[in-house]
Z-matrix of the N, CA and C atoms (Angstrom, degrees):
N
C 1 1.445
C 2 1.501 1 110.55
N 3 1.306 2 113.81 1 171.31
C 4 1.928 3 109.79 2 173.86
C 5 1.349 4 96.00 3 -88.88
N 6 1.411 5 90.34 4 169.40
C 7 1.590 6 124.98 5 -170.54
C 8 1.106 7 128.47 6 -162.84
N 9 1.490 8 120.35 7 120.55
C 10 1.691 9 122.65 8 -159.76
C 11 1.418 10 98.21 9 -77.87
N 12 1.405 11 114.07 10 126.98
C 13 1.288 12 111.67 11 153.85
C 14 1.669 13 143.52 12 -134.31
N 15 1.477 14 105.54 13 115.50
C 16 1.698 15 110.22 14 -174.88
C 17 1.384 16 141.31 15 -65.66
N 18 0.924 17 119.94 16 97.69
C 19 1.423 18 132.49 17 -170.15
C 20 1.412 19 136.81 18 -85.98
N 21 1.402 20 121.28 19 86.66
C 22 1.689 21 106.51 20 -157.50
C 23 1.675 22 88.02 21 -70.74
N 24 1.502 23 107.59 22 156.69
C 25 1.487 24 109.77 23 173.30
C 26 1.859 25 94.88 24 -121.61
N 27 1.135 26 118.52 25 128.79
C 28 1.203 27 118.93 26 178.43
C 29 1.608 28 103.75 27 -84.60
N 30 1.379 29 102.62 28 143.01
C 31 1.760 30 132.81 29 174.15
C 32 1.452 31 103.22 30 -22.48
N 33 1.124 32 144.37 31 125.14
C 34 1.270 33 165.37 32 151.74
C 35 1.759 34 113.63 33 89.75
N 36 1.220 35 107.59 34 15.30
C 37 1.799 36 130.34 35 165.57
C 38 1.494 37 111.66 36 -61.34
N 39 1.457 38 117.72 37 101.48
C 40 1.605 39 98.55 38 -168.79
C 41 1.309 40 95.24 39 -81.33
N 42 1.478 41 107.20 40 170.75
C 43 1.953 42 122.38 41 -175.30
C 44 1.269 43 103.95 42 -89.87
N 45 1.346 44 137.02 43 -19.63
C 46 1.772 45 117.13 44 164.57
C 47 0.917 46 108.59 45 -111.68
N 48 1.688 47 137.04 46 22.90
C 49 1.491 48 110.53 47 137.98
C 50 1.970 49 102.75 48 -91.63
N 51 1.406 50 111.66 49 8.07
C 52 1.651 51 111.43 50 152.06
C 53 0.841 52 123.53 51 -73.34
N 54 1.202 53 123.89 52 -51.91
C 55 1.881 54 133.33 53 163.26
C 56 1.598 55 113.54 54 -38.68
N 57 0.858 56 88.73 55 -43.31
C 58 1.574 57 94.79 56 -158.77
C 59 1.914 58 97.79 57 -78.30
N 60 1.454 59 113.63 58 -27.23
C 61 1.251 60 123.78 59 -160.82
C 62 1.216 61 95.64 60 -85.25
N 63 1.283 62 133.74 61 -27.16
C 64 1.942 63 146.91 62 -165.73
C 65 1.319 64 85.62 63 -98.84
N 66 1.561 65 134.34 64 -84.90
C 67 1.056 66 131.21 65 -176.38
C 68 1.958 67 119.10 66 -24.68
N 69 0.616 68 119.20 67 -32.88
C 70 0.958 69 110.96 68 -157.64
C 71 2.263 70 119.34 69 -121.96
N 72 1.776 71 86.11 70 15.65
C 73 1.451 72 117.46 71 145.65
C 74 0.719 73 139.25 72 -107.59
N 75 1.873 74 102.79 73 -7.38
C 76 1.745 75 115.51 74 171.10
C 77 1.756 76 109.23 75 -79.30
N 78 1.818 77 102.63 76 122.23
C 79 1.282 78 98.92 77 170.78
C 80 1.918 79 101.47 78 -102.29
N 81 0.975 80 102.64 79 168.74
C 82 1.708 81 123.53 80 -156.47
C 83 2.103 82 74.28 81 -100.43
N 84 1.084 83 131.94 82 156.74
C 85 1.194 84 161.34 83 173.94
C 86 1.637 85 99.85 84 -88.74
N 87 1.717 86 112.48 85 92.13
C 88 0.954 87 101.87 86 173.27
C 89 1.878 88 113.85 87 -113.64
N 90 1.299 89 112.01 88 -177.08
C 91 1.165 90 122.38 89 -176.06
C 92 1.660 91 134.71 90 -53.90
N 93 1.735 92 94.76 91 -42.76
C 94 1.257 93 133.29 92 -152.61
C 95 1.798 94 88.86 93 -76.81
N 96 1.552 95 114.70 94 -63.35
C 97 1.375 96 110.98 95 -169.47
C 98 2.016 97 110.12 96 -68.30
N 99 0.693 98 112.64 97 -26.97
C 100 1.672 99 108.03 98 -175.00
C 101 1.737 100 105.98 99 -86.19
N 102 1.905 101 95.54 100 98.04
C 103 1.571 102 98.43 101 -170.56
C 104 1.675 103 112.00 102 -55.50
N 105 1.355 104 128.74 103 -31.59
C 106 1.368 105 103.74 104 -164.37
C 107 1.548 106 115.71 105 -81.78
N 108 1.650 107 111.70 106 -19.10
C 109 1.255 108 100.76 107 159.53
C 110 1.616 109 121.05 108 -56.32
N 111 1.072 110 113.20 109 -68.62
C 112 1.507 111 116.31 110 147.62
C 113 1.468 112 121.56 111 5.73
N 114 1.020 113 108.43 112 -64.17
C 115 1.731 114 119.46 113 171.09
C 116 1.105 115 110.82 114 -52.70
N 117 1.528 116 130.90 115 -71.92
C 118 1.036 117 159.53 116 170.90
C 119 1.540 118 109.82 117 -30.68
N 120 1.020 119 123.32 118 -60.64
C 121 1.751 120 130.17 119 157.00
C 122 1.562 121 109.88 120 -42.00
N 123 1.268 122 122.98 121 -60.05
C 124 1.124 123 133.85 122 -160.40
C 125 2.071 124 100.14 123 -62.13
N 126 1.673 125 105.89 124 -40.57
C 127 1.554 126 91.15 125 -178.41
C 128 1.773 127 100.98 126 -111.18
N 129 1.108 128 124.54 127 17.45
C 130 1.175 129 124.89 128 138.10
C 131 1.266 130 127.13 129 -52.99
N 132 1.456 131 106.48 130 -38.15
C 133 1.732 132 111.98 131 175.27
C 134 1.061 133 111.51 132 -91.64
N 135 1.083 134 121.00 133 -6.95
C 136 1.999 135 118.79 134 165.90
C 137 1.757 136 96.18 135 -64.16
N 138 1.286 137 116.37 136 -66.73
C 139 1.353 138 86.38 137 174.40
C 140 1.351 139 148.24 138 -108.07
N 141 1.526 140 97.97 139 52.75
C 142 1.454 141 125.18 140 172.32
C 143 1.348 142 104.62 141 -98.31
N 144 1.532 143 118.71 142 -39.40
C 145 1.627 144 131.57 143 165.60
C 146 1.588 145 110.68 144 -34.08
N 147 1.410 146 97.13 145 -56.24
C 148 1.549 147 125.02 146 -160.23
C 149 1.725 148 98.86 147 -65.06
N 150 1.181 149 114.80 148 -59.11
C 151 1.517 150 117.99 149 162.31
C 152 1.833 151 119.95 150 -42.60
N 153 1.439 152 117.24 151 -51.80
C 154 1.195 153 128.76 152 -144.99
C 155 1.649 154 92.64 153 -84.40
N 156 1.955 155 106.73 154 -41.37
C 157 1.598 156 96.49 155 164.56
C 158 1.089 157 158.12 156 -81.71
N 159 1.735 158 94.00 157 0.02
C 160 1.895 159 106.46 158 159.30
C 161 1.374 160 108.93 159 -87.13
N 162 1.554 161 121.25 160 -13.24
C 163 1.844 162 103.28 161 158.28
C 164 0.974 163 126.18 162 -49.66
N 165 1.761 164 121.00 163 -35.67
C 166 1.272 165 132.63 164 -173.82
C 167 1.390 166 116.72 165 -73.74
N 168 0.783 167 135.39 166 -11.06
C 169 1.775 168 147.71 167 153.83
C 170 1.944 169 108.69 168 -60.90
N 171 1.500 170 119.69 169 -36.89
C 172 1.482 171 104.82 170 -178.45
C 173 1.606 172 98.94 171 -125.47
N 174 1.582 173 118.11 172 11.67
C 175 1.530 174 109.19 173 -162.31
C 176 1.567 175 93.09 174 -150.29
N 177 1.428 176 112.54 175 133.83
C 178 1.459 177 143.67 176 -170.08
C 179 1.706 178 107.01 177 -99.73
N 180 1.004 179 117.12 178 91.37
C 181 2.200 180 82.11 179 162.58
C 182 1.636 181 83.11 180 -165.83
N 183 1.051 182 83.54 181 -175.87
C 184 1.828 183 101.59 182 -153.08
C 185 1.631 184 99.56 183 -102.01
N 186 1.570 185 128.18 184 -47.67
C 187 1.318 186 120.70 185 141.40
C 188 1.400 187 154.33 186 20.47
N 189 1.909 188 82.18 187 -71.29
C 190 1.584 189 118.33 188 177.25
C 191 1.362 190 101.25 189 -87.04
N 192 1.222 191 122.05 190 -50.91
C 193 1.719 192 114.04 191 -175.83
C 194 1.911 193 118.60 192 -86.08
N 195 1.116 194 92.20 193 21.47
C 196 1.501 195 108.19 194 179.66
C 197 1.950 196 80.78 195 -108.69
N 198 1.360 197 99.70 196 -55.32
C 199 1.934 198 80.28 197 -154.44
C 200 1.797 199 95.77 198 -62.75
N 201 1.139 200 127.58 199 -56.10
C 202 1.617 201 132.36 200 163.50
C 203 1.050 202 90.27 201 -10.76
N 204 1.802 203 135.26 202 -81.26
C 205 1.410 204 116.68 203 -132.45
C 206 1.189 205 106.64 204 -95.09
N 207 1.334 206 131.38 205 25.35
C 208 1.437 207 135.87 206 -156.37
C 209 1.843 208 93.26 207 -124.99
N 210 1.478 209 114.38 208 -22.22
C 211 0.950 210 147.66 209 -177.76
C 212 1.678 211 109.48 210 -51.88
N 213 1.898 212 100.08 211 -65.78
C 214 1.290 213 115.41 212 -172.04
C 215 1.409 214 126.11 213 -55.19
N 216 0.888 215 117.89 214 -36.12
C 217 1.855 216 117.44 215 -176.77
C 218 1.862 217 103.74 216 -64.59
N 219 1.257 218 99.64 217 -3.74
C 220 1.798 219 100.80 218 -173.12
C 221 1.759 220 100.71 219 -84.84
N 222 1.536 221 79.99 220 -51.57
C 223 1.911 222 96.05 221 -158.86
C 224 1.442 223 95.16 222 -64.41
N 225 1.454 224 126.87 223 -47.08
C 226 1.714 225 142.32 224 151.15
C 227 1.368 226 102.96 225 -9.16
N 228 1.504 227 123.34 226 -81.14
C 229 1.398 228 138.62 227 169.95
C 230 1.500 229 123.67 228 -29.25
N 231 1.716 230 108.55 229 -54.60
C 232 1.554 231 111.04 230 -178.35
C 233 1.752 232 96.41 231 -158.11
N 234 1.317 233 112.47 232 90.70
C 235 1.111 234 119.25 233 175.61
C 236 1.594 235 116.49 234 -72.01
N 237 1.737 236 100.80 235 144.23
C 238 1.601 237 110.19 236 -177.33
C 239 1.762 238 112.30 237 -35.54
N 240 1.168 239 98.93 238 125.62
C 241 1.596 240 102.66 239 158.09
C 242 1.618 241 150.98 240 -45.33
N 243 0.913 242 131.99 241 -175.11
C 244 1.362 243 128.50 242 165.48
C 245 1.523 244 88.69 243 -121.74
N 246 0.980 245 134.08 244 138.17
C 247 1.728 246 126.44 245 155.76
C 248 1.501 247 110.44 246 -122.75
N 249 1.326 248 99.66 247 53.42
C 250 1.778 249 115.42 248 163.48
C 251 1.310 250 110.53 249 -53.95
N 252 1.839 251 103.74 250 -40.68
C 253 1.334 252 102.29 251 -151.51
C 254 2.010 253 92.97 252 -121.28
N 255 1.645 254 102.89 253 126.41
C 256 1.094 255 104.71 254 -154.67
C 257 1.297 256 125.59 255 -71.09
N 258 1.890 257 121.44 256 16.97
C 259 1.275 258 151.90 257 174.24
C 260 1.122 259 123.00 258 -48.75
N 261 2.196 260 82.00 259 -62.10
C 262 1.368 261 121.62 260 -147.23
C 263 1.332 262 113.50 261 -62.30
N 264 2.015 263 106.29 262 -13.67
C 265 1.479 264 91.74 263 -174.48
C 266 1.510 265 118.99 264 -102.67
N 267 1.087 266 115.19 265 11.88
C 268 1.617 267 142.33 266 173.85
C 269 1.369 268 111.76 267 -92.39
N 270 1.427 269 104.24 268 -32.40
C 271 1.790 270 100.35 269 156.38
C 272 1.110 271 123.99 270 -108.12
N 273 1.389 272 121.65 271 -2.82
C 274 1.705 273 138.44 272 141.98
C 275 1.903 274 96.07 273 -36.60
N 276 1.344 275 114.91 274 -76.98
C 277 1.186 276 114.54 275 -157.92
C 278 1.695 277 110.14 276 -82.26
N 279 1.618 278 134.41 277 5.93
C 280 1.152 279 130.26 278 161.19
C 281 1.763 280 100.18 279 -75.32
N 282 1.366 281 101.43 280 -58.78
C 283 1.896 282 102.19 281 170.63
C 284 1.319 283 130.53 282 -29.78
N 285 1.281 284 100.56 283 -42.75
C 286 1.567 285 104.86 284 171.25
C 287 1.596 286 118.61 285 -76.66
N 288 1.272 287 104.04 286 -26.15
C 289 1.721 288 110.28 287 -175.61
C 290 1.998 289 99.27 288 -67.53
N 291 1.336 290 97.07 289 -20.39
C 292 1.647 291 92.70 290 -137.46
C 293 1.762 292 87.79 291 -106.55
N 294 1.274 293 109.10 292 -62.95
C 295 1.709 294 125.09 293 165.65
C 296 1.451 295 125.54 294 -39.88
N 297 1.305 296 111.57 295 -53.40
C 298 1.673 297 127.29 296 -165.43
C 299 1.588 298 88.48 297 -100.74
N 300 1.798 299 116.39 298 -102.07
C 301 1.309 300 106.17 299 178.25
C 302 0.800 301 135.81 300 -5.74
N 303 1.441 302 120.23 301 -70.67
C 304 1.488 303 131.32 302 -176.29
C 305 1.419 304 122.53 303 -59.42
N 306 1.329 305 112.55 304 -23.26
C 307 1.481 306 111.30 305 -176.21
C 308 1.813 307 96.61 306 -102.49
N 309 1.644 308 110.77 307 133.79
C 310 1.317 309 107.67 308 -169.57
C 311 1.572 310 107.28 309 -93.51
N 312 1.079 311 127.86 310 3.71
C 313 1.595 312 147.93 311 174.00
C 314 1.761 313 98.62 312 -65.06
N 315 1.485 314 112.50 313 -55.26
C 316 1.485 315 113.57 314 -169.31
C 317 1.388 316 109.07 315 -91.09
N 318 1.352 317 117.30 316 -15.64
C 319 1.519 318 131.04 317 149.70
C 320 1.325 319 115.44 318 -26.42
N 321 1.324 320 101.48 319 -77.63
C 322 1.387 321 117.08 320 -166.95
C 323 1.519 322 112.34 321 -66.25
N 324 1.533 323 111.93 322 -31.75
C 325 1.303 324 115.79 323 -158.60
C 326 1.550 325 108.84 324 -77.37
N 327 1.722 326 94.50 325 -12.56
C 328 1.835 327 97.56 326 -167.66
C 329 1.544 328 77.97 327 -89.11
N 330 1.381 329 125.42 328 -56.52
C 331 1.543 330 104.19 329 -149.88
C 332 1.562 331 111.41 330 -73.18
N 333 1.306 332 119.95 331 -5.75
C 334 1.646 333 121.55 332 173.62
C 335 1.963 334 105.00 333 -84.85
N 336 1.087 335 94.21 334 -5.29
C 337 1.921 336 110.98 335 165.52
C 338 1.026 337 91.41 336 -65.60
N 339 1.640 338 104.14 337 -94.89
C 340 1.163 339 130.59 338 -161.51
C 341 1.988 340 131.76 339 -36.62
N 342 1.412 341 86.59 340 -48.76
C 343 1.811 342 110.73 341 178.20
C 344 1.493 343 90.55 342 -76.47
N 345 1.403 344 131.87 343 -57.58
C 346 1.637 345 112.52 344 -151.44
C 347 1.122 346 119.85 345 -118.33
N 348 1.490 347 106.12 346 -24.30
C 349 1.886 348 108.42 347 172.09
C 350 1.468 349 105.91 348 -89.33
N 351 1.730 350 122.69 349 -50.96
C 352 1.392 351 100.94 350 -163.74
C 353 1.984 352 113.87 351 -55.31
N 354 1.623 353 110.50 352 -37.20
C 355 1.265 354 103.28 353 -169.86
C 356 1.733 355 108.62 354 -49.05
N 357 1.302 356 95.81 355 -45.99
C 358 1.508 357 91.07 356 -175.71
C 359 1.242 358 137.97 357 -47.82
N 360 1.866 359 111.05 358 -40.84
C 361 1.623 360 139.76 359 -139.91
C 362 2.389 361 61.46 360 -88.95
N 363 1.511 362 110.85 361 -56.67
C 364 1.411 363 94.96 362 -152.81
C 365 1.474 364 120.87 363 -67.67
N 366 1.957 365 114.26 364 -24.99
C 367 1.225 366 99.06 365 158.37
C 368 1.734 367 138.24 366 -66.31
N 369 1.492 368 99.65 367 -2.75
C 370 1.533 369 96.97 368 -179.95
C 371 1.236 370 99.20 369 -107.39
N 372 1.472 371 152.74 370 -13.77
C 373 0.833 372 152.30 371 120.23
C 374 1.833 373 129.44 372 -0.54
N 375 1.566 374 91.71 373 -67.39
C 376 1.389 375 106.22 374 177.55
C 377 1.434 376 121.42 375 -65.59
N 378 1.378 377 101.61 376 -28.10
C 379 1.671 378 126.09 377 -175.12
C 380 1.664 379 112.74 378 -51.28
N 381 1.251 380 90.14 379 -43.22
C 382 1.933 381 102.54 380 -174.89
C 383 1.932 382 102.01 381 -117.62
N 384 1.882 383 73.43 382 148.00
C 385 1.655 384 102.03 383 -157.76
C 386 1.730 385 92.12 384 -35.37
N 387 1.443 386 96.92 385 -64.28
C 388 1.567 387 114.12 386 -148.17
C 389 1.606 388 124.22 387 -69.87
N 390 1.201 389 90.51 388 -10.24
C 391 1.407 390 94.43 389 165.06
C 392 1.687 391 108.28 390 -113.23
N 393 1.071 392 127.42 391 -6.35
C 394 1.464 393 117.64 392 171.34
C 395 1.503 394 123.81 393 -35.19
N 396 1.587 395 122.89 394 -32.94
C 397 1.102 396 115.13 395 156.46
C 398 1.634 397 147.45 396 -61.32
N 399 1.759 398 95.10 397 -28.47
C 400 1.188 399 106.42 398 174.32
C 401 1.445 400 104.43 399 -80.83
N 402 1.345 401 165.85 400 -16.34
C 403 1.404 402 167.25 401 113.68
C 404 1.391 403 111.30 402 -17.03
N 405 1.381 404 109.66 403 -20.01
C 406 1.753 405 108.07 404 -168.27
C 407 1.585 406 88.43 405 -93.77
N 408 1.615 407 118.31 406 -35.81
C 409 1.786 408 122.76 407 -149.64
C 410 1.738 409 80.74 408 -82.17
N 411 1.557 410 129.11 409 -41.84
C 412 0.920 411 110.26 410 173.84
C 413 1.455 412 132.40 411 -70.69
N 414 1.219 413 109.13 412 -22.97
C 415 1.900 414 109.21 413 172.16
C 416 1.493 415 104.99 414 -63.79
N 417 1.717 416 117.39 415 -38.24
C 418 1.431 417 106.35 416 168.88
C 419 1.600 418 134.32 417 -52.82
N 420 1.018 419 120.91 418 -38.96
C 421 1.527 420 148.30 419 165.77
C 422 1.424 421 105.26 420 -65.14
N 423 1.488 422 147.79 421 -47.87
C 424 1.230 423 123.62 422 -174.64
C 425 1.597 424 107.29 423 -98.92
N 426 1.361 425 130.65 424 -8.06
C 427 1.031 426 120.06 425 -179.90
C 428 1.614 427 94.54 426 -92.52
N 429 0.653 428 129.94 427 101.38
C 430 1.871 429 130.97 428 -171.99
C 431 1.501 430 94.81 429 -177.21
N 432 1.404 431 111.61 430 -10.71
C 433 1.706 432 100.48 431 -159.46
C 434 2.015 433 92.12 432 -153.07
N 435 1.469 434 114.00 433 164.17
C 436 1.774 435 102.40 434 -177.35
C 437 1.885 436 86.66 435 -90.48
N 438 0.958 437 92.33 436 152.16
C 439 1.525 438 101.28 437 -166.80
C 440 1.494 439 89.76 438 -102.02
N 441 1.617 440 124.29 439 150.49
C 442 1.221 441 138.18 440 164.47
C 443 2.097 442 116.98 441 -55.38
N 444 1.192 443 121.31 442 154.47
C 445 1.780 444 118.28 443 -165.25
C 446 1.644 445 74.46 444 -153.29
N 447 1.472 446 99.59 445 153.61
C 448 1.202 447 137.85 446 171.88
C 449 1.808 448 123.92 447 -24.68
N 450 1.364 449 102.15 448 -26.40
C 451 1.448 450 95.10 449 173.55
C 452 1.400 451 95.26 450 -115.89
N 453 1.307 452 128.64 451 28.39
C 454 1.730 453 129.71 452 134.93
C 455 1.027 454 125.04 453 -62.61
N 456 1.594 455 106.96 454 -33.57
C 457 0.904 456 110.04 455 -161.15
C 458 1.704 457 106.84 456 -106.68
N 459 1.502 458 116.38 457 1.61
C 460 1.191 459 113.27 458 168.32
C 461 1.515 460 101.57 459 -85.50
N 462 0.739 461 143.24 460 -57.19
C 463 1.316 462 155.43 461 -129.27
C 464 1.978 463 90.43 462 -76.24
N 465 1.582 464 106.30 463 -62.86
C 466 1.321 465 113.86 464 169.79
C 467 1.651 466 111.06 465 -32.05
N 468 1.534 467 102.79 466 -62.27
C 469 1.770 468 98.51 467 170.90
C 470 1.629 469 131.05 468 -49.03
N 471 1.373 470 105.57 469 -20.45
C 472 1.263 471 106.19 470 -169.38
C 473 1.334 472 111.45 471 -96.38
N 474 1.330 473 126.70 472 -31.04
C 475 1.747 474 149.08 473 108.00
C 476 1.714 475 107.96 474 32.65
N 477 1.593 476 89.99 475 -81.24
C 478 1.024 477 132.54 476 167.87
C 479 1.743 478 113.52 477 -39.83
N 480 1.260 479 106.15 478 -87.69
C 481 1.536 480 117.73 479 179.45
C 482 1.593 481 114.31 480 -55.51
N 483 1.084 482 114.46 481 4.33
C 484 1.628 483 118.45 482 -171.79
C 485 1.614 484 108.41 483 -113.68
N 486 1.572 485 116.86 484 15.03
C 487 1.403 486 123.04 485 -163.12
C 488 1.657 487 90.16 486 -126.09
N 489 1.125 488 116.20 487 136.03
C 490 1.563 489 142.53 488 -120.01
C 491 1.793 490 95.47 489 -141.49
């Protein structure tokens, strides 16, 4: 939300190295740190998977089996459920908080999906007749949710580089 804030500036303090000093503690509200969005991405792409692997039955490209195999170390981590049992999906979604979220490795790996392969897989996608639909089933599926942008995907890296 906004918030007024008062600032004494002491006697000979110029105002844009103030600007510049405020500016530049303001972080922008990104994707990457707020886990339940996070979550939410993470089984969003369960059924973006689900879409992306009946392309692979009439559609070839290297793209698509790059974002797939970039895929596996996740499903590896906490593979799809059964939700027979009507629990399972309440501890379906602690797993993901705790498994995926929590680990900043699968962090990164969804939002370097998300930011750099999906745009791609969907403009070449869109490009040809026959899959134009499957690019459309996927624009349905990610616009449902705010999708991760470029300093998601820094931040994830830095995530990353800060693990010891």
């Amino acid at each position: 939300g906004d918030c007024t804030l008062f600032v004494l500036i002491p006697h000979g303090f110029s105002f844009p190295f103030l600007l510049l000093l405020l500016g530049s503690s303001q972080v922008d509200s990104i994707v990457f740190s707020v886990p339940h969005q996070l979550a939410s991405l993470f089984k969003m792409e369960e059924e973006l998977l689900l879409t992306l692997k009946m392309a692979t039955g009439f559609y070839k490209s290297e793209t698509l089996d790059l974002y797939l195999q970039t895929c596996e170390p996740r499903f590896n981590q906490l593979p799809l459920p059964d939700f027979s049992d009507l629990n399972s999906a309440s501890d379906y979604q602690a797993k993901i908080l705790v498994d995926l979220v929590g680990n900043p490795i699968h962090v990164y790996s969804l939002m370097d999906r998300l930011v750099t392969q999906l745009p791609a897989l969907r403009k070449e996608l869109s490009g040809q007749h026959r899959t134009a639909t499957i690019e459309e089933k996927i624009g349905s599926i990610v616009d449902e949710l705010e999708m991760p942008e470029a300093n998601d995907l820094e931040g994830a890296t830095q995530a990353v580089a800060r693990i010891q």
